[in-house]
Structures are given as C-alpha cells and as structure tokens.
C-alpha positions as CSV (number, residue, x, y, z in Angstrom):
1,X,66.5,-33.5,36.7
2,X,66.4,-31.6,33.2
3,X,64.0,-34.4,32.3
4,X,61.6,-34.0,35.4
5,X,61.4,-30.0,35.0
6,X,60.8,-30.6,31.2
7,X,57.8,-33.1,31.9
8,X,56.6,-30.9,34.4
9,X,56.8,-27.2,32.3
10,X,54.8,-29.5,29.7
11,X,52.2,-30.3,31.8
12,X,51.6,-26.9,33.3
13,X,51.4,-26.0,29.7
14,X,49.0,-28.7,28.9
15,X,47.1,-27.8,31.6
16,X,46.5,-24.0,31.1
17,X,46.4,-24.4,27.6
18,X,42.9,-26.6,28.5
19,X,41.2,-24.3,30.7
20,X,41.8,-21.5,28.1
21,X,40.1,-24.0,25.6
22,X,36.6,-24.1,27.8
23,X,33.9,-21.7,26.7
24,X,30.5,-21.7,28.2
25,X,28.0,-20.2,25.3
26,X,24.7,-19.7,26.7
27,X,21.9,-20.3,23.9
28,X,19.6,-18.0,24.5
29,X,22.4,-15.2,23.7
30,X,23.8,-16.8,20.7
31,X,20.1,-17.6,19.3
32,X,17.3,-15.0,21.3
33,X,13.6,-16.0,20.1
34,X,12.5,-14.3,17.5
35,X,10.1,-11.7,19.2
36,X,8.8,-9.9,16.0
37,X,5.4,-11.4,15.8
38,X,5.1,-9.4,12.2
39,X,6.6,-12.1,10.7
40,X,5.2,-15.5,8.9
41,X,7.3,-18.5,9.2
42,X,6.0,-18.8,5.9
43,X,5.8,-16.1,2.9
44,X,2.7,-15.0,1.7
45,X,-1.0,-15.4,2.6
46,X,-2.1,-18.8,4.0
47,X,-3.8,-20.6,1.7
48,X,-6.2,-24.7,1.9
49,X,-4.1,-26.2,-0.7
50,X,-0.9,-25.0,0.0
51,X,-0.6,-24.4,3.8
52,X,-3.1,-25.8,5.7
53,X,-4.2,-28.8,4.0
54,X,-0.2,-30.2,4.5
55,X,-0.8,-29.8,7.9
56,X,-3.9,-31.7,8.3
57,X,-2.3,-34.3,6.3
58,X,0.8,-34.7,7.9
59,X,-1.1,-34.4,11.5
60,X,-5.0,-35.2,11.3
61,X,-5.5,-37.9,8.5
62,X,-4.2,-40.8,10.3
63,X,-7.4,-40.8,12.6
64,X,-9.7,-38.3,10.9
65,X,-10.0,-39.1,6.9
66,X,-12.3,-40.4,5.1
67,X,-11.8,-44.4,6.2
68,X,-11.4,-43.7,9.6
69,X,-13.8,-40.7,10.8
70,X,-13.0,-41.2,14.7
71,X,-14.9,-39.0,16.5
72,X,-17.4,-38.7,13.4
73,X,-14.7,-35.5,12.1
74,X,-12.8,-35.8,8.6
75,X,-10.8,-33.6,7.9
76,X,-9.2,-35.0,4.3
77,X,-11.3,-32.6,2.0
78,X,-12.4,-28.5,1.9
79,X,-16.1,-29.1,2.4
80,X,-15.4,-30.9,5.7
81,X,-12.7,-28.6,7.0
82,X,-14.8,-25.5,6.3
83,X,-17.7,-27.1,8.4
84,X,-15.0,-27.4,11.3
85,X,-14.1,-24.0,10.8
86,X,-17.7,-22.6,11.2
87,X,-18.8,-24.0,14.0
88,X,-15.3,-23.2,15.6
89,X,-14.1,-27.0,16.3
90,X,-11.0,-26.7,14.0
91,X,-9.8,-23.5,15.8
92,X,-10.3,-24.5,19.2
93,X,-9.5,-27.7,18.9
94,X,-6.0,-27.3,17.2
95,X,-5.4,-24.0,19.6
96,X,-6.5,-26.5,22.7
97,X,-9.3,-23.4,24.0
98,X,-11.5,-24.5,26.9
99,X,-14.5,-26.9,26.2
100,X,-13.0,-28.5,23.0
101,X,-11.5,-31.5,22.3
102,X,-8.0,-31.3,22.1
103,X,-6.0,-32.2,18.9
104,X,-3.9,-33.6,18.3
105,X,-5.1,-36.2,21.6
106,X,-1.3,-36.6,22.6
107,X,-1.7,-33.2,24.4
108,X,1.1,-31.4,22.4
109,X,-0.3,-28.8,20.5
110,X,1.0,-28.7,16.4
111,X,4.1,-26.6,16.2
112,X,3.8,-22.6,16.2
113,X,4.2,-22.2,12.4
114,X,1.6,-24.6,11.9
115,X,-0.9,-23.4,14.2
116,X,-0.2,-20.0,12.7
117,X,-1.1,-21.0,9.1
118,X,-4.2,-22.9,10.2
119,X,-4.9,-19.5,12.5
120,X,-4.1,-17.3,9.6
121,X,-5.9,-19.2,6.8
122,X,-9.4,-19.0,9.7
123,X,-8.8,-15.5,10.1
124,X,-8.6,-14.8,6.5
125,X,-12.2,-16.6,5.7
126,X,-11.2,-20.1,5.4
127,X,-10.9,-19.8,1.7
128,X,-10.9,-23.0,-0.8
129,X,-7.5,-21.7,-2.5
C-alpha cells in the first residue's frame, strides 16, 4: 500500500507542479508598438545613396532597371528616380494612393521603415546625396 500512496503523492505532485509551469504571455504587453512617430528606424536624414537607393535595389530593380524597363519606368539611377518623384509616381505608387499603379504589383506595400525613408528622402527635396 506504501507503494500505491507513494506513486500516487508523486503524481499529484507532478501534476500541480505542471499547471504551475503554464504561463500565457500575451505579446502585445510584453512588446506594445512603438507609438512615437518622432522616431526614424534609421538615424539621420534620408539620403539617394545611402537609404533609398538600397531600397529600390533590393525591391524595384528586378523589373524596373535598366535591361528590363517594364512598364517603360527604371528606377536603377538618380536622374530616373527624380523624374518619378516629380511627377509624383514614386510616392504614390510605393504608398499605393488612388489612381497609381501599385508597387511593388504583389499588393504588399514595402515595409514601414522603408516606405518611411523613400517618404522622408521626397519630403526632403529628393536630393542626389
């Protein structure tokens, strides 16, 4: 009998030993959005060479340099990409705004800190630096 209480203390233990193990964490309290729109995700002021031109590189040249041209746009060079930019296509085409076409054409926009140097750099004058 000793060896039938035993087994069964053990597994009581076991047992409220577990449910003291489970913790729900809920992410949205251990990692809130950051709500303080004063802040770059990167550190200084956008710039062509360093911030946007990455961008249009890592997400625009496969259909839009030089040796492709789809849609008659390249974006692989300044000259081009400022010509975008003033006549608005860049803008509301990367920001998908009513009555362009939208880029990328998959229908997900460009991640947040991207489309906040690109909309940084535009709003700062579209500078070649």
């Amino acid at each position: 009998m000793n060896i039938i209480r035993f087994t069964a203390c053990v597994l009581c233990a076991i047992f409220f030993i577990s449910l003291s193990a489970c913790y729900y964490d809920v992410e949205e309290e251990l990692y809130p959005a950051n709500t303080d729109t004063t802040q770059n995700c990167y550190s200084d002021t956008a710039s062509y060479s360093t911030h946007v031109a990455p961008v249009l590189a890592t997400n625009c040249y496969g259909c839009h340099a030089q040796n492709l041209a789809l849609g008659n746009i390249v974006v692989d060079s300044y000259a081009t990409v400022k010509a975008l930019v003033d006549n608005g296509k860049l803008k509301g085409s990367v920001n998908h705004e009513s009555g362009f076409s939208v880029m990328p054409p998959s229908g997900q926009k460009l991640g947040s800190c991207d489309l906040e140097k690109i909309n940084d750099w535009i709003a700062g004058g579209a500078l070649n630096n």
